[in-house]
C-alpha positions as CSV (number, residue, x, y, z in Angstrom):
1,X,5.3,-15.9,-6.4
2,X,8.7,-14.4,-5.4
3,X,8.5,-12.2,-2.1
4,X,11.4,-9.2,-2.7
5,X,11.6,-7.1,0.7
6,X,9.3,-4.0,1.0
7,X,10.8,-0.8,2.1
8,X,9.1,0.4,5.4
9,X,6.7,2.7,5.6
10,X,5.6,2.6,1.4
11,X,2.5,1.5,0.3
12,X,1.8,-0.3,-3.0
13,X,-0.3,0.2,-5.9
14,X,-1.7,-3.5,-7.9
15,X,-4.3,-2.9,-10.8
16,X,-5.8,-6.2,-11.6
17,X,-7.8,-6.9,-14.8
18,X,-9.9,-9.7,-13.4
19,X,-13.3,-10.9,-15.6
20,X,-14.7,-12.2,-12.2
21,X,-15.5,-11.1,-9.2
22,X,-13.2,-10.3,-6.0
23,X,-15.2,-13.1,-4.6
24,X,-13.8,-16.0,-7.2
25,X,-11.3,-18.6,-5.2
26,X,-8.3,-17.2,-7.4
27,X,-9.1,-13.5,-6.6
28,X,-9.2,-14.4,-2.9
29,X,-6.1,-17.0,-3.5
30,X,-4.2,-14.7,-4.6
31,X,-4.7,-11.5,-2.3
32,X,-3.6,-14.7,0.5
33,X,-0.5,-14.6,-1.0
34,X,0.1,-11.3,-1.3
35,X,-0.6,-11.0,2.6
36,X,1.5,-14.2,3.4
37,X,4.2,-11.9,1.6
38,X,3.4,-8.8,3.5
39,X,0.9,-6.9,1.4
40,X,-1.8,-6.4,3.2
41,X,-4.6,-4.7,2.0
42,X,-5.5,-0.9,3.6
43,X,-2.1,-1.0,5.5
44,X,0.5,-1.3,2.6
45,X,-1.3,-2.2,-0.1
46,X,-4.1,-0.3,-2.8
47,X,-6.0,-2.7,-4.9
48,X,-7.1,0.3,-7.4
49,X,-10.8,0.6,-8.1
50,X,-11.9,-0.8,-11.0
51,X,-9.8,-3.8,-10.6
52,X,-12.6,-6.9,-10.7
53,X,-15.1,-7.1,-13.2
54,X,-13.5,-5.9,-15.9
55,X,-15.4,-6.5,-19.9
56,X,-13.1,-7.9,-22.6
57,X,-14.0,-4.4,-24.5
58,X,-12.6,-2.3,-21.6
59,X,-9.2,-3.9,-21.1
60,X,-6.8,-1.6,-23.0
61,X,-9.1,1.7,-21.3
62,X,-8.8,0.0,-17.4
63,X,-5.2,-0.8,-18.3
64,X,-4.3,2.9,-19.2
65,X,-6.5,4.2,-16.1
66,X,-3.9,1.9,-14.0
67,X,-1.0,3.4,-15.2
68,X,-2.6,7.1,-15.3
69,X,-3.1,6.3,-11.4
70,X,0.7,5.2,-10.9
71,X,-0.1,1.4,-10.3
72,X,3.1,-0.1,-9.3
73,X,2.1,-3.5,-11.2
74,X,-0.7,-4.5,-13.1
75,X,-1.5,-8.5,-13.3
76,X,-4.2,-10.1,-15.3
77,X,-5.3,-13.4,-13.9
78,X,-6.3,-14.6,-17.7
79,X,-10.3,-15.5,-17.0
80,X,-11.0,-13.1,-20.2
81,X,-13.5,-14.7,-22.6
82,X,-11.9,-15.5,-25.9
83,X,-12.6,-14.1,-29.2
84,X,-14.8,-17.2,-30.3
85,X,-16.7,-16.4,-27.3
86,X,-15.5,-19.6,-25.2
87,X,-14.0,-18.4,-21.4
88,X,-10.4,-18.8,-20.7
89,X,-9.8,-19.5,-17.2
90,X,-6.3,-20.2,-15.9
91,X,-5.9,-20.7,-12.2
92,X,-3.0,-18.8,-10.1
93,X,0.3,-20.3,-11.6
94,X,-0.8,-18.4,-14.6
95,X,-1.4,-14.9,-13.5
96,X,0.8,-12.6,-15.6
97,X,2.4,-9.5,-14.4
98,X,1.9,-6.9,-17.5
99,X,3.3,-3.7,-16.6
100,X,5.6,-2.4,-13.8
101,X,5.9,0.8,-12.9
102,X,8.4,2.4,-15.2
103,X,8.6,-0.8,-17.7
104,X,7.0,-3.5,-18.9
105,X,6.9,-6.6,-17.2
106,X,7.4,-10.3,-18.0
107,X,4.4,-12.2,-19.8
């Protein structure tokens, strides 16, 4: 992950669409890096409700809510279940960053 300086005093906004729970070693691997960056949850940093947990059927509805509530990204860690019903699980390298405030991000 690529640390860009924060401006001072501004807080951020991250939905995540994770499957699993804020528990799971990525969740918790990756909100590490975010802190060794400088985010830091409850100081500079809003991890919007609804953000762990999410169904398959609910991602397109959750990701909309995110942008209604001026998420500044939106990442999806890829532990989604597939259409045949086998799980897809991708560990942190993989995490893609799907929307940025004001345009779409990189997949």
């Amino acid at each position: 992950m690529t640390a860009r300086a924060q401006q001072a005093g501004r807080s951020y906004r991250i939905g995540y669409l994770a499957a699993s729970v804020r528990s799971a070693s990525h969740n918790v691997a990756f909100l590490d890096e975010l802190r060794a960056s400088g985010l830091i949850e409850g100081q500079n940093l809003t991890v919007l409700s609804g953000s762990y947990g999410v169904r398959n059927e609910l991602l397109a509805e959750t990701a909309a809510l995110f942008v209604n509530a001026s998420a500044d990204v939106i990442f999806a860690p890829g532990d989604f279940t597939r259409a045949d019903g086998s799980k897809r699980h991708t560990d942190y390298p993989h995490r893609r960053l799907i929307y940025r405030h004001g345009r779409r991000g990189s997949r």
